[in-house]
PAZAVEX-36288 format. One record per atom (N, C-alpha, C): x, y, z; residue in one letter. Coordinates in steps of 0.02 Angstrom, whole numbers, plus 50000, padded with zeros to 5 digits. Layout:
<sites>
XYZa...
</sites>
This chain:
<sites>
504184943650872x503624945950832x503144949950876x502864954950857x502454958950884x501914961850825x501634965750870x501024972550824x501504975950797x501244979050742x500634977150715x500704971250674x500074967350671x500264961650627x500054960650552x500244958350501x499924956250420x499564953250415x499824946050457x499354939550433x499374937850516x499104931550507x499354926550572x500014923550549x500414923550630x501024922450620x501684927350585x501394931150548x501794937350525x501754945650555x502274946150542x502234954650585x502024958450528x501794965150531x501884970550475x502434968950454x502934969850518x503674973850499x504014969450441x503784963850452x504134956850426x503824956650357x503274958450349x502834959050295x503074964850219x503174970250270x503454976350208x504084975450216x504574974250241x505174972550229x505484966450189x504974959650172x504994957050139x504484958750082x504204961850077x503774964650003x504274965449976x504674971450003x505074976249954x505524969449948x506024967449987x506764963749975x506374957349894x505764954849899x505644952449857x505724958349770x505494963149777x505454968149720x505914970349707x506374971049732x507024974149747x507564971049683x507594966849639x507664967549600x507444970749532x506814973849525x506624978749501x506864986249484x507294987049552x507334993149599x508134994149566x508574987449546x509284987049528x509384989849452x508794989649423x508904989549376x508674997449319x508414997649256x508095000549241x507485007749255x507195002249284x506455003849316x506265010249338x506635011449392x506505016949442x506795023249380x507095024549342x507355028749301x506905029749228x506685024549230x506085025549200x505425029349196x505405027249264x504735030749304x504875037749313x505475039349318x505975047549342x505705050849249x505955046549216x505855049349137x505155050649120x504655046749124x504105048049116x503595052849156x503735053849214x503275057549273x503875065749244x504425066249227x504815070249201x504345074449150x504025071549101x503715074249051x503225079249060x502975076349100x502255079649128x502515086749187x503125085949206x503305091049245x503245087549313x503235082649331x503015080849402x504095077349396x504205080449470x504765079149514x504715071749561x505075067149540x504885061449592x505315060049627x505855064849624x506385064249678x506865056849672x507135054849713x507285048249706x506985043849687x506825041049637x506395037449618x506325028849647x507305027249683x507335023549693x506915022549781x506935027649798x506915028549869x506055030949880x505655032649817x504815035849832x504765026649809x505115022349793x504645016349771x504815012649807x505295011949842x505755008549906x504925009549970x504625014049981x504155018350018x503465016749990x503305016649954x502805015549911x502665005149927x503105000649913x503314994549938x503004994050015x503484995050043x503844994650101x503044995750142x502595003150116x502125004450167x501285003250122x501504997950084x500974996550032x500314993050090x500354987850157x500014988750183x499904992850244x500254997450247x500055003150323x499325001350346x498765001550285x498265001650326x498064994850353x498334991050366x498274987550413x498494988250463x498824991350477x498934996850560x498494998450602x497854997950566x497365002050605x497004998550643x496935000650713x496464998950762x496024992650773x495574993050734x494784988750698x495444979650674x495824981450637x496134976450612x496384971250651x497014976950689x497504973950757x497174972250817x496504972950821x496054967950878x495924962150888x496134960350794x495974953550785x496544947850830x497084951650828x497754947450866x497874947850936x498294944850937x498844943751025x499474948651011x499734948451065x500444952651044x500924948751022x500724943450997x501164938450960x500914936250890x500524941650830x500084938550796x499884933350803x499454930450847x499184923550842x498404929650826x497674926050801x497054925550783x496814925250864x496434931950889x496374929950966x495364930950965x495264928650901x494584927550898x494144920950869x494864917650864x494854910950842x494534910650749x494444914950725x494114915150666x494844917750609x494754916950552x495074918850514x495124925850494x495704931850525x495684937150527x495384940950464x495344945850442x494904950550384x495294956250389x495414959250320x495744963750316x495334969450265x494854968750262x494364969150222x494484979450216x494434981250149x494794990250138x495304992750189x495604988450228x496434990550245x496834994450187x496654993850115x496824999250059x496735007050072x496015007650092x495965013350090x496345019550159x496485015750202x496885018150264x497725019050226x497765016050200x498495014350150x498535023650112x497965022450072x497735028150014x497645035950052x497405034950111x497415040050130x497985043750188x498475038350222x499115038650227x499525043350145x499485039850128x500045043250055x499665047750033x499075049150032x498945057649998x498835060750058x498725061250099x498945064550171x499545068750197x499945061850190x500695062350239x501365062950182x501155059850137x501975058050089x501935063350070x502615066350064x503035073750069x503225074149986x502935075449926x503075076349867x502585080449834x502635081149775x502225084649734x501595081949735x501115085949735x500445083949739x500295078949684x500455078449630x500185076649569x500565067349577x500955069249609x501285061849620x501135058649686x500765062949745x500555061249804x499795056949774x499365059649722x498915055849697x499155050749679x499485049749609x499755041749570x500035036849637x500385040449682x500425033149733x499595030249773x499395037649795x498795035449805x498485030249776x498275032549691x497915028549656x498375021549664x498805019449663x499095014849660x499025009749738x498915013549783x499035009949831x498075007849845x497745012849816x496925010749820x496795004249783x497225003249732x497164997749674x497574990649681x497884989149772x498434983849741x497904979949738x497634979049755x497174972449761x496474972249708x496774974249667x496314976449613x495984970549576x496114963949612x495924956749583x495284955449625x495444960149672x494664959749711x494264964849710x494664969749732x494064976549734x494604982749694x494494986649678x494924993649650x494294998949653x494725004649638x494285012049644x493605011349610x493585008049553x492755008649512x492325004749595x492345003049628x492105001049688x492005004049726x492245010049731x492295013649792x491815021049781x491275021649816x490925029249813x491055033249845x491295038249821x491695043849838x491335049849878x490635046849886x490285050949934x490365045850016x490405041250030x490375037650105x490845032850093x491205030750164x491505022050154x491105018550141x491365011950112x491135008750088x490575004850161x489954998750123x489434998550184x489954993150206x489854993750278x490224986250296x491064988850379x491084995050316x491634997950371x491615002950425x492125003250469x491875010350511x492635010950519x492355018050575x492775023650585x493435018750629x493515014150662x493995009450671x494625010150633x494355006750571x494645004250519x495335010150490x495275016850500x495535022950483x495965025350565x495745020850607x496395024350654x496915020350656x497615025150642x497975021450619x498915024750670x498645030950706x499225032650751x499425029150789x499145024750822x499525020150852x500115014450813x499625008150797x500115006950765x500525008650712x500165012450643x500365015250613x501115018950615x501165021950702x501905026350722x502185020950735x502095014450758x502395008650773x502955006050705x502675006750663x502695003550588x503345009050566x502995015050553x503475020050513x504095020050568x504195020150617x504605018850679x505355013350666x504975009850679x505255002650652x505625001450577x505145004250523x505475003550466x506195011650451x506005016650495x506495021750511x506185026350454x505475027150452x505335033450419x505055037850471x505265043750460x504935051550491x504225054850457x503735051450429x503075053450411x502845050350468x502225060050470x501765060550520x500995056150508x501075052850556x500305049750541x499695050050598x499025048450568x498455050450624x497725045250603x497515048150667x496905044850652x496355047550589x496105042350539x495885048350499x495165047850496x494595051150475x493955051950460x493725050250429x492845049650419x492635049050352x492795054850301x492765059250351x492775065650310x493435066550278x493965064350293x494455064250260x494515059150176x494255053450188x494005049950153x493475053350085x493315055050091x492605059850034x493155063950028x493555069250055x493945074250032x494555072049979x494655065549993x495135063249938x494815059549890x494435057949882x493965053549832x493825059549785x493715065649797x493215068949781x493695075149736x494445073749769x494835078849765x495225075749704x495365068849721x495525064549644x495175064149598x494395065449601x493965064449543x493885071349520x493875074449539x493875081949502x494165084649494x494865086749534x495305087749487x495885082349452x495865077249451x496285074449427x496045067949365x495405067249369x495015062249336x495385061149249x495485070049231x495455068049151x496185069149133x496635069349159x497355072049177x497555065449120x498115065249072x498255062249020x498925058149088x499215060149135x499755058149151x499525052549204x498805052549228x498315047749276x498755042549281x498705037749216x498755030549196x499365028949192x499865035249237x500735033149246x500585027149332x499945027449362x500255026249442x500265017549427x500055017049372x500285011349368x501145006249378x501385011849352x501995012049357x502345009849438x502075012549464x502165010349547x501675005449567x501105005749543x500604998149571x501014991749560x501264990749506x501744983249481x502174980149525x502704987549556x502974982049578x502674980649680x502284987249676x501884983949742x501424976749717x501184974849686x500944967949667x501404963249668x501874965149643x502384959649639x502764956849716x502924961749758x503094962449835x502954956649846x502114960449877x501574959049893x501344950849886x501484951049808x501314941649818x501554936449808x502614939349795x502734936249811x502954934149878x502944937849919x503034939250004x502354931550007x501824934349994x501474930650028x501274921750008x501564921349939x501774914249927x502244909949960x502684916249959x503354912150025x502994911350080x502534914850114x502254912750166x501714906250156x501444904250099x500964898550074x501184896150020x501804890450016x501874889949951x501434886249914x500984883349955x500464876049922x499914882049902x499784884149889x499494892249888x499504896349810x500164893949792x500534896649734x500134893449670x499994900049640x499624900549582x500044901149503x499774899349471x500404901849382x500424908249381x500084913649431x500274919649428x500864921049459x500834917549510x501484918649558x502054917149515x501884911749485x502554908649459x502744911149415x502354914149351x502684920949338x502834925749351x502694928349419x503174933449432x503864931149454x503974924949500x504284922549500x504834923949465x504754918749391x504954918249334x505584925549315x504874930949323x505094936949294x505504941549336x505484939349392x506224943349430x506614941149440x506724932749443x507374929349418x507674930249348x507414933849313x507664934949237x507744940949241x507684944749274x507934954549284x508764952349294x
</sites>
């Protein structure tokens, strides 16, 4: 086990590689051809559909890569501040990775965006976020993400370029999704890709806490043993 790390005791690597293998029945089925049919309509190209959601999974937390985060650990994820680590808008390093770097049509480089700003949408999502500054609380830390970040895409064997990013980069995508893309009828497809990053996501992290496990879990549970 090494950096970058998820939790204590867990690696990234270990983290998005079990997101996805949890979702991944999703991925067998239907789904991804679905998403190809619908983003189809609108004129947007999603390429493999199996392979942009395989990616979408897999690098749902990138921004926890960054700098400010991975201080909190040892080179063995252990907690090397003795406190209970914080991951606190690691989303938005995520969000601005995929409208940045991911190599597709613009109109679909947003919907992952939006999707990856929103997994955690049980706590915070975009109506939260002011699109003029980061949010109060964070800094410029929190957004460098070339180090580990190249660690991560490395490891999992993707070739996207990644960097340290800005505030200013931050306001340029907030600002660039809200105006041109705000009233767009095809918006409310990135949902389509948020689901099964939720699903990954918690069930990965129930296996890691099962005493933890909520009736949400257990329906998802439920619902990918029945795919």
């Amino acid at each position: 086990m090494k950096k970058p790390c998820a939790f204590s005791g867990q690696s990234l690597f270990e983290h998005s590689k079990s997101s996805y293998n949890m979702a991944a029945p999703l991925l067998r089925g239907s789904y991804p051809l679905v998403i190809a049919r619908r983003l189809k309509r609108y004129g947007i190209d999603v390429g493999d559909p199996v392979e942009t959601l395989k990616a979408v999974i897999e690098l749902h937390d990138i921004g926890k890569a960054a700098e400010h985060y991975q201080a909190q650990f040892d080179d063995e994820c252990n907690p090397s501040r003795g406190a209970r680590p914080s991951f606190k808008y690691h989303e938005i390093g995520t969000a601005l990775f995929f409208y940045y770097e991911f190599d597709s049509d613009e109109r679909l480089r947003v919907l992952l965006t939006l999707a990856e700003l929103n997994h955690l949408n049980a706590v915070r999502g975009l109506p939260e976020l002011n699109p003029t500054r980061l949010p109060q609380g964070s800094s410029s830390d929190m957004l460098k993400l070339s180090k580990y970040g190249r660690q991560l895409l490395d490891e999992l064997g993707y070739s996207y370029t990644i960097r340290d990013y800005t505030a200013g980069d931050y306001t340029m995508m907030m600002r660039g999704i809200i105006f041109s893309y705000a009233n767009k009828d095809y918006l409310k497809l990135y949902t389509l890709f948020l689901a099964p990053i939720i699903v990954g996501d918690n069930l990965d992290s129930a296996s890691r806490s099962p005493e933890e496990k909520r009736r949400f879990v257990e329906i998802l549970v439920k619902e990918v043993k029945d795919l």
